[in-house]
N, C-alpha and C positions, 0 to 999 in steps of 0.2 A: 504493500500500500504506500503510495506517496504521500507525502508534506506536504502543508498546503505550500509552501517555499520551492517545493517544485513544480506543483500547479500551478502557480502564479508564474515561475519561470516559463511556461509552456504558453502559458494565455501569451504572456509577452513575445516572445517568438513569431504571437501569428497575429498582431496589430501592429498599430503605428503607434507609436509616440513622438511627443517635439517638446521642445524648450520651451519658458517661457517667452523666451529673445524671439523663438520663431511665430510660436501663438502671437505675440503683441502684434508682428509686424500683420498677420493676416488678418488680424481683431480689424486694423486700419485701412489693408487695402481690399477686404473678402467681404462677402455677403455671406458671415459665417452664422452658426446658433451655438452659442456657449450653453451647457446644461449643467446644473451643480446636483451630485448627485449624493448628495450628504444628508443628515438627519436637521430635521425640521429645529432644532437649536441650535447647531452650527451654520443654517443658514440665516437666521433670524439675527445671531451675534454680527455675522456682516459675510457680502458673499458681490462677488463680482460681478457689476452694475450691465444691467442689460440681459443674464443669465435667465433661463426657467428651472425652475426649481420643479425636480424629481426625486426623489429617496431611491437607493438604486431596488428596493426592495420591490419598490412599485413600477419601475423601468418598463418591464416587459408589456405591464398591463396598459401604461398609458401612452408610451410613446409614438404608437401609430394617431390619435388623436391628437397629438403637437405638433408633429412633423410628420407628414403625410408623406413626402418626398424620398423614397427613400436614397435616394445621390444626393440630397443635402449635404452641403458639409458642416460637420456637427464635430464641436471639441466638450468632452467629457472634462470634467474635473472634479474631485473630491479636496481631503485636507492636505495629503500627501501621497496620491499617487498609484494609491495599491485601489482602492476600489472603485478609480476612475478604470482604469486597465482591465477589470472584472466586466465591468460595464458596457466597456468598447468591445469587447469580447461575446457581451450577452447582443449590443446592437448589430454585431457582424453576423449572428444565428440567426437573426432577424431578417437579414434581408438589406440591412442598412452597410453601403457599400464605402461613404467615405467620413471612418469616423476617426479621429483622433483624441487619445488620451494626453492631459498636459502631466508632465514630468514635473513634481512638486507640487505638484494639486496650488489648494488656494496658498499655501501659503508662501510661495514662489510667486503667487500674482500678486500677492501684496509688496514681498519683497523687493519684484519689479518694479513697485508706482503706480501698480495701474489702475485704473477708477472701481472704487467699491462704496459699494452703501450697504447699511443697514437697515435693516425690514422693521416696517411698522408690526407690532406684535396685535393680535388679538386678544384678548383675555380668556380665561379658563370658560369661563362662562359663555362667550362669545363664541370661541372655539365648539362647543356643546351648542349652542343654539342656533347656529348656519352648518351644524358639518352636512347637512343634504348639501349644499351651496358648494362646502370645500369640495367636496370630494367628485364635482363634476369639476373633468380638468378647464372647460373653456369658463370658468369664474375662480373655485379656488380661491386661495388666501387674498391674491393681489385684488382679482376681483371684487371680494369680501370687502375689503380696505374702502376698495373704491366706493361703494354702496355709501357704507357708512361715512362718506365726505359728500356724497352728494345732497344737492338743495333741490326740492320738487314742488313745486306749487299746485295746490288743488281748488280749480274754483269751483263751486256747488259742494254741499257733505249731502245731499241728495239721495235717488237711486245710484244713480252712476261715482259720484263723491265718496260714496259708503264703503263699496268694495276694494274701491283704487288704494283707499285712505288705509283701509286696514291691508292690505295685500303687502302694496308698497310700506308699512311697518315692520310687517311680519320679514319680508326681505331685509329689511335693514339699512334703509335708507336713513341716512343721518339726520338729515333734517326737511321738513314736513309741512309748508307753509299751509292754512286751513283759513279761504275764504268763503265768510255766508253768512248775511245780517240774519237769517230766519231762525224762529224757535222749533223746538221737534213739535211737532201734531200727533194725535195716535193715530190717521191716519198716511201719516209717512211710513210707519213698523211694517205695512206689508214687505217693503223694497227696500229702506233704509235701514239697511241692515246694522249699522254702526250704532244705531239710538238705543233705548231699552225703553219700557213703558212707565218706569219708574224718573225719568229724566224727561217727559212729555211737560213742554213750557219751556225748559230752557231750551238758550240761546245753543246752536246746532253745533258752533265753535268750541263750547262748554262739555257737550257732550260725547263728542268725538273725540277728544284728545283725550276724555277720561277711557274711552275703551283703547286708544292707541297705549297709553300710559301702562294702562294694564295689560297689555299684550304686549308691550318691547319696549325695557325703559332707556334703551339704548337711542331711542330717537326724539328728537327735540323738535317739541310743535311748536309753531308759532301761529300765533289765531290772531286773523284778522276779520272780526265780528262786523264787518262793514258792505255796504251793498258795493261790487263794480261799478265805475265809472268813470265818464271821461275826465273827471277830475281830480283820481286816484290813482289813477291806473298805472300811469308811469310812475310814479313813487312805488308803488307795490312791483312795478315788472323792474325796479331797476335794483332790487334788493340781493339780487347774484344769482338769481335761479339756474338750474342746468336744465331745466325741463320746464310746462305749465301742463296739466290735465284739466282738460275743456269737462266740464261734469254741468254745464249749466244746460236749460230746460226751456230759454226764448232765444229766439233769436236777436235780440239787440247785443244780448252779451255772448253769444257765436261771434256776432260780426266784431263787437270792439276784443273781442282775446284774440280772435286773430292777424286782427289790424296792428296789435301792439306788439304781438309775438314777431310777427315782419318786421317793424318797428325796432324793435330791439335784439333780434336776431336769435330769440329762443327758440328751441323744439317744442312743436304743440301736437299732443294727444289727443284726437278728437273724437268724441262718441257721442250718440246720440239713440232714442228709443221711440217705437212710436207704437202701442198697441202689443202686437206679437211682432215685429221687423226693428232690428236695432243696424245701424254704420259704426265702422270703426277704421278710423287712417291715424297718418301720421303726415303732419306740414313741419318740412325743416329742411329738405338737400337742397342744395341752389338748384335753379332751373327746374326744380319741381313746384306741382300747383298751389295755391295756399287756399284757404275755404273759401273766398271771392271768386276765386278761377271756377269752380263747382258750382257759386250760385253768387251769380254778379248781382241779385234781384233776392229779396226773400218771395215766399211765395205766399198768396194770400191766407191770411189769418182765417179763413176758414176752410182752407187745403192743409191746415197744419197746426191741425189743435196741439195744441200742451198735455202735459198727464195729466191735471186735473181735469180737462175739460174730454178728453177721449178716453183715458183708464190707458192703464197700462198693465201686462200679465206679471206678478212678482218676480219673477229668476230672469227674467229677460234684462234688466241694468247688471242683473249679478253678472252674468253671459259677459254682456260689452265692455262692463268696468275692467274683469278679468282683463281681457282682452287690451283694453288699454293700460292695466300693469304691466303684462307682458310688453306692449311696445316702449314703455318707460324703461324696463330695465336691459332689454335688447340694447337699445340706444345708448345707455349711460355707461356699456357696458362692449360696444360695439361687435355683440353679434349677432350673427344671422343675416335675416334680410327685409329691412325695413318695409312697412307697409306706405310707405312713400310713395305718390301717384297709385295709387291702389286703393278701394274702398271695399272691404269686406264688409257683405251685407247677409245677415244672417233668420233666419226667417223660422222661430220656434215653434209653429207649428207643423209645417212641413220637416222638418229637423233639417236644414239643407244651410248651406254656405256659398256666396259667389262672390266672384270678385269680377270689381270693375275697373277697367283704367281709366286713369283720371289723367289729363294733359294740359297744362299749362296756356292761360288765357295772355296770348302776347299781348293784349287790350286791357288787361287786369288793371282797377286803379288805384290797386296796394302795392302788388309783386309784380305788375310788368317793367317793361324799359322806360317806359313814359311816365310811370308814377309820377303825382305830381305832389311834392308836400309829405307833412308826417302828422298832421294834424288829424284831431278827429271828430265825424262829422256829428250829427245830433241823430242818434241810434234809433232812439224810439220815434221820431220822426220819420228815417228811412224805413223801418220795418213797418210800419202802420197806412203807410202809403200807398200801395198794390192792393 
């Protein structure tokens, strides 16, 4: 039986290894992927800037998910050397044809000068309450991180307001702006799922941040108890948001959140319900449409009652809010594939899904070339109009 001193001698025989002198120079002139393949507190104490962090334990399992390519060229590294070489040996079984092991692991790159940072840690707790999140590789720790820095504005705590509000808590979003002058109704509980019947009266801002509180106290509400508008709005859109979720129920305040999201150049979640049929998009890549391009005109107020005035089926805001979680965290988190020019329209009694493309109004008088101004116009005027 061999030692592992001869095993490792053999793995080494049938890899590559390099310097660090040789890695730096590639690091600079290659389109390379460093991977550190060390234990989640040796990468956390500090790990060379740019790397994806693997445990070489989990190697096998994840790394067609990171690097799909397998001609990539990929430099392994651990702390010193022995179970980057293990590694390079496990990615050579694999299929993965150009990998190299660095010779002195990290601590040869530090040695060298070369750029390292140290990983925001997550707490124990934290750690326990996202590992569904860690453990899929296209989020994971960093992604984790990221969640919890971002700012998300929700206007309406509504149907649609309800499930964003709590969805987007339970994820881990760090901070949670909560716009809505109204108080809870008991009839809002059919669909407002955030309310309780013990909380009917107060203010919808009060309410909601007490079920978010209690479900993640990791995230910091800000409640702004006040109704949209045009003499708020920019104060409110200019507070640092990465996102806004459209959860409102008229159209005057469709047209000013997305007037200002243009405006100020945030990503907007847009949904909406009407009966059994809810939409769901997303306005934010350049040269894609923004809610004007879809409907330069509202359409007449009796082609387009409100939930009070047509009913609305309960699960159906649940459906669409989902729905615009998911594009909230898709985006903040840059994967998949945006519903960007695209409006998922979903139809709960037939149980069916379609999508429609949606194409950019060169005539637009928000998002086109000609725009004119950043001003905004009087809402409830324009919508009352037709």
């Amino acid at each position: 039986m061999s030692s592992f001193a001869e095993h490792l001698q053999r793995v080494r025989a049938q890899i590559r290894e390099e310097s660090v002198e040789v890695v730096a120079a590639r690091v600079v002139s290659e389109d390379v992927v460093l991977i550190d393949v060390r234990e989640r507190d040796e990468y956390v104490d500090g790990h060379a800037q740019g790397c994806i962090f693997v445990p070489r334990g989990l190697l096998d399992q994840r790394i067609e998910s990171l690097v799909s390519d397998k001609a990539s060229p990929l430099i392994i590294y651990c702390a010193g050397g022995t179970r980057s070489a293990l590694a390079a040996h496990t990615l050579g079984e694999l299929g993965y044809t150009n990998v190299v092991s660095l010779i002195g692991g990290f601590s040869a790159w530090k040695s060298h000068g070369l750029p390292t940072r140290i990983a925001a840690q997550l707490t124990d707790a934290q750690t326990s309450r996202y590992s569904r999140h860690l453990r899929l590789p296209e989020i994971g720790t960093d992604g984790q991180l990221a969640l919890l820095q971002s700012r998300v504005l929700v206007i309406g705590l509504g149907g649609l307001g309800s499930p964003v509000a709590l969805y987007l808590a339970a994820a881990g979003i760090g901070t949670l702006g909560l716009v809505d002058d109204d108080v809870v109704d008991r009839s809002n509980l059919q669909r407002q799922v955030i309310h309780t019947d013990e909380r009917v009266g107060q203010p919808k801002v009060d309410s909601a941040a007490k079920s978010i509180e209690a479900l993640n106290p990791d995230v910091k509400v800000m409640k702004l108890p006040v109704r949209l508008g045009v003499d708020n709005v920019d104060e409110i859109f200019g507070m640092g948001w990465d996102m806004v979720v459209d959860g409102g129920d008229n159209f005057p305040t469709r047209y000013l959140v997305n007037d200002a999201c243009v405006k100020h150049g945030i990503a907007l979640a847009h949904g909406s319900v009407h009966r059994f049929e809810g939409q769901v998009t997303m306005f934010h890549a350049a040269g894609a449409p923004c809610y004007r391009c879809l409907f330069p005109e509202p359409p007449a107020a009796h082609l387009a009652p409100n939930c009070q005035e047509a009913g609305v089926v309960g699960v159906l805001p649940g459906v669409i809010g989902l729905l615009q979680a998911n594009e909230v965290i898709k985006h903040l988190l840059g994967l998949g594939h945006s519903l960007s020019g695209r409006l998922l329209v979903f139809d709960a009694l037939e149980a069916t899904l379609r999508e429609i493309r949606l194409s950019r109004d060169s005539e637009c008088v928000v998002c086109g070339p000609n725009a004119k101004g950043k001003g905004y116009p009087d809402y409830q005027a324009f919508c009352s109009s037709t």
